[in-house]
KOLBALO-882532 format. One line per field, with one value per residue: x, y, z of N, C-alpha, C in turn; residue number from 0; residue in three letters. Coordinates in pm, whole numbers. Example, Ala and Ser with C-alpha at 12.3 -4.5 7.8 and 13.67 -1.06 7.14 Angstrom:
<pts>
nX [1319; 1285]
nY [-569; -225]
nZ [780; 708]
caX [1230; 1367]
caY [-450; -106]
caZ [780; 714]
cX [1320; 1290]
cY [-330; 3]
cZ [780; 787]
n [0; 1]
res [ALA; SER]
</pts>
This chain:
<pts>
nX [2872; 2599; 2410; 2051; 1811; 1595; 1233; 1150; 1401; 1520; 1406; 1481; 1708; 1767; 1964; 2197; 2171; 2148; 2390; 2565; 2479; 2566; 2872; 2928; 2780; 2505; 2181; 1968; 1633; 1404; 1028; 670; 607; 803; 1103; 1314; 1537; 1806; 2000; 2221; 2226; 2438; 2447; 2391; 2334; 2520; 2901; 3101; 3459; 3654; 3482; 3482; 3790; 3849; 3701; 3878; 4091; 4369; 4346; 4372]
nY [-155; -270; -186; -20; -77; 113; 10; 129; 221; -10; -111; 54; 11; -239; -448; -370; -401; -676; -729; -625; -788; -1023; -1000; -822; -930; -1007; -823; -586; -464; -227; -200; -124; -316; -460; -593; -727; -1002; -986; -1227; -1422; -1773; -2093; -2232; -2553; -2726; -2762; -2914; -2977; -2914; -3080; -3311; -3288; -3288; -3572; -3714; -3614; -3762; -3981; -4292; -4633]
nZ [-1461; -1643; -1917; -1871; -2121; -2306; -2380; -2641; -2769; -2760; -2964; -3192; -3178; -3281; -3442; -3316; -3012; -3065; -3108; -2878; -2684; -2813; -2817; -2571; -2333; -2156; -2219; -2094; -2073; -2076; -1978; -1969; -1816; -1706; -1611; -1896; -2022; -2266; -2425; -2534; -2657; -2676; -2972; -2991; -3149; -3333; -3438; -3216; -3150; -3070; -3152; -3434; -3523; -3455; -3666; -3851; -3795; -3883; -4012; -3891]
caX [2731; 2514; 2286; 1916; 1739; 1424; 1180; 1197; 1557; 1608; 1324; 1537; 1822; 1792; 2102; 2332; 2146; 2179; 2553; 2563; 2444; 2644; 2998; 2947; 2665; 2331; 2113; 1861; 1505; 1246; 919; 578; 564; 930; 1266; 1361; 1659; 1831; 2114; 2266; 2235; 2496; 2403; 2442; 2329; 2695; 2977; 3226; 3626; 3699; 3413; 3564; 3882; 3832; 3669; 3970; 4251; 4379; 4204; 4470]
caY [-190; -283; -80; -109; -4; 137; -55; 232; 241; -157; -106; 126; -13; -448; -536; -293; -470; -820; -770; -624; -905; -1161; -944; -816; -982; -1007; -676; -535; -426; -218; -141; -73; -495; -499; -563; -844; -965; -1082; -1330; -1512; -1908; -2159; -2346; -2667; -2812; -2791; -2975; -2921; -2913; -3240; -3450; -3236; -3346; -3713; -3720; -3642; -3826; -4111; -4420; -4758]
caZ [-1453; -1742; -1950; -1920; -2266; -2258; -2528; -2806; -2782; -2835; -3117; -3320; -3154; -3258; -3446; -3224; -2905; -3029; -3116; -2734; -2618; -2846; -2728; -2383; -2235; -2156; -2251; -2027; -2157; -1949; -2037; -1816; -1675; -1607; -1715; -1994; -2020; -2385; -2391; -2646; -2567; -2736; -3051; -2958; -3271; -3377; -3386; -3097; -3205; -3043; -3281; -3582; -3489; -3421; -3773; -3905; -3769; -3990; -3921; -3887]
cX [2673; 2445; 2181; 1873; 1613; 1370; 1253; 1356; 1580; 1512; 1361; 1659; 1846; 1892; 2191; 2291; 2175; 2361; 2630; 2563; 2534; 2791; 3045; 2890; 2535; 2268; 2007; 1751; 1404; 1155; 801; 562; 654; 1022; 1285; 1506; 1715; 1932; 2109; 2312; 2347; 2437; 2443; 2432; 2478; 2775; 3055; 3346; 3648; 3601; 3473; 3733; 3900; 3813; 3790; 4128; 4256; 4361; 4392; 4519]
cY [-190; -179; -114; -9; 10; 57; 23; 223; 39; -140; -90; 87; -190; -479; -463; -410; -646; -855; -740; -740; -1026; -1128; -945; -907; -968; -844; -669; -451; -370; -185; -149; -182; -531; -484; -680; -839; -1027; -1164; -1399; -1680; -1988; -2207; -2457; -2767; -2862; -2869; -2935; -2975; -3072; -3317; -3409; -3308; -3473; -3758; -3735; -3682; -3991; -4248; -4566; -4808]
cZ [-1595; -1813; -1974; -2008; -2228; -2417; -2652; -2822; -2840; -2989; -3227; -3288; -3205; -3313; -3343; -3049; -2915; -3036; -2975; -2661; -2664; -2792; -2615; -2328; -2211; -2116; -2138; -2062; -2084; -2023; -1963; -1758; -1622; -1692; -1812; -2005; -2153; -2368; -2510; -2541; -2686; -2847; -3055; -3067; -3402; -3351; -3312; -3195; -3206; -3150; -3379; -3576; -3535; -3573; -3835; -3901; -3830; -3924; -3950; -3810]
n [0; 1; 2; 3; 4; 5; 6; 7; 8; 9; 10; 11; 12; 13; 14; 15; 16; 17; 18; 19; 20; 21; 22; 23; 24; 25; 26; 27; 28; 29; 30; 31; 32; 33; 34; 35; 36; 37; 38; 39; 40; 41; 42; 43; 44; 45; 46; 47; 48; 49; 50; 51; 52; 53; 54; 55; 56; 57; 58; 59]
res [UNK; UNK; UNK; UNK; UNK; UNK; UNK; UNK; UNK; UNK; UNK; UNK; UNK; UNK; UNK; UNK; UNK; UNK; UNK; UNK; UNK; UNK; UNK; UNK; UNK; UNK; UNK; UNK; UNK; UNK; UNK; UNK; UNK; UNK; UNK; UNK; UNK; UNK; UNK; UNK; UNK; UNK; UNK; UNK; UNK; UNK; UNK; UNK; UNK; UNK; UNK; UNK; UNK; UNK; UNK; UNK; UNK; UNK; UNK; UNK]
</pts>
């Protein structure tokens, strides 16, 4: 099961929680309106393997 962080703890806790989150999985955050949840989303602004690839296979 997950661990939910209480605010103060991700506060003094933010790189250890975001590297949680980029490793295991999505962090859990409570505080008095509810729970938050963090997550690391893809950067899609990248190239994928296959276009890198393609780029460089000899053209003829």
């Amino acid at each position: 099961m997950s661990r939910v962080w209480t605010s103060k703890e991700a506060e003094g806790n933010l790189a250890w929680l975001l590297e949680q989150a980029r490793t295991i999985g999505p962090q859990r955050i409570r505080d008095e309106t509810g729970i938050y949840v963090l997550k690391l989303e893809d950067d899609f602004s990248k190239t994928d393997a296959a276009e890198s690839l393609l780029k460089l296979r000899p053209k003829g």
